[in-house]
N, C-alpha and C positions, 0 to 999 in steps of 0.2 A: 504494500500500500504506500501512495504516496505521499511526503509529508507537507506537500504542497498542494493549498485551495485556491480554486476558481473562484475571485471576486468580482471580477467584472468582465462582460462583453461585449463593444463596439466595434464601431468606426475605428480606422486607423491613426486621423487625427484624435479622437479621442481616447485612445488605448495609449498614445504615444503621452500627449499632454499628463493623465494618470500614472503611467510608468517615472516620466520624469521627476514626479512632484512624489512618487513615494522614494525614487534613487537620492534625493534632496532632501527625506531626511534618513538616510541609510537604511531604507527597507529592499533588501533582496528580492525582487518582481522579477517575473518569467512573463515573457508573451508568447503565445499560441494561435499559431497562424494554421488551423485547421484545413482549409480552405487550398491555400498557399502548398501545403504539404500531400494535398494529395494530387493537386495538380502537375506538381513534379511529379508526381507515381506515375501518372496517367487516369486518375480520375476525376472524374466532375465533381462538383459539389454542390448542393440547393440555393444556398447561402453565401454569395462571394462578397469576400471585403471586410468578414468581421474577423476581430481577433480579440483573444481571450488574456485577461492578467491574472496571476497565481502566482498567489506569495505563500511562503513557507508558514507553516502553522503557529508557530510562537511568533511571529511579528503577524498575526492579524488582527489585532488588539489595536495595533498601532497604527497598521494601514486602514481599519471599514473607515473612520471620522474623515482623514482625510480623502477616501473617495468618495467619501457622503457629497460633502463639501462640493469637492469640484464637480459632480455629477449636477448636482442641484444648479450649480452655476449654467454649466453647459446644457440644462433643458429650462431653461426660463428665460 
C-alpha cells in the first residue's frame, strides 16, 4: 500500500499552481498524469488534461488548508 494520498485533481495550471504552493512550504507532492501515461502506452483515455496531486500521508495535515485555500481562490 501506498503511503501516499490523492488530494487533489485538475487542470494542469491548476495542479501546477497547488504543487508549487505546497513545494513553498516543504510539503513532498507527487503529480499524476494518468492521462499522459497511458498515452505513451498506447492508450486512450476518457478524461484528457487532468492530473492528480499526492502527498505523503504524514504531511497531509499540512497540505488539505493550504489547498482548501487556493482551490476556493481559483473557483470564485
Amino acid at each position: 500500500m501506498s503511503n501516499y494520498i490523492k488530494v487533489y485533481t485538475g487542470n494542469f495550471i491548476e495542479v501546477q499552481r497547488i504543487f508549487n504552493a505546497l513545494e513553498t512550504q516543504n510539503i513532498s507532492a507527487i503529480i499524476k498524469d494518468e492521462s499522459e501515461s497511458g498515452r505513451l502506452a498506447g492508450f486512450g483515455s476518457s478524461i484528457q488534461g487532468l492530473q492528480e496531486i499526492h502527498v505523503h500521508k504524514d504531511e497531509l495535515a499540512l497540505a488539505e488548508p493550504i489547498i482548501e485555500k487556493l482551490t476556493s481562490e481559483l473557483h470564485n
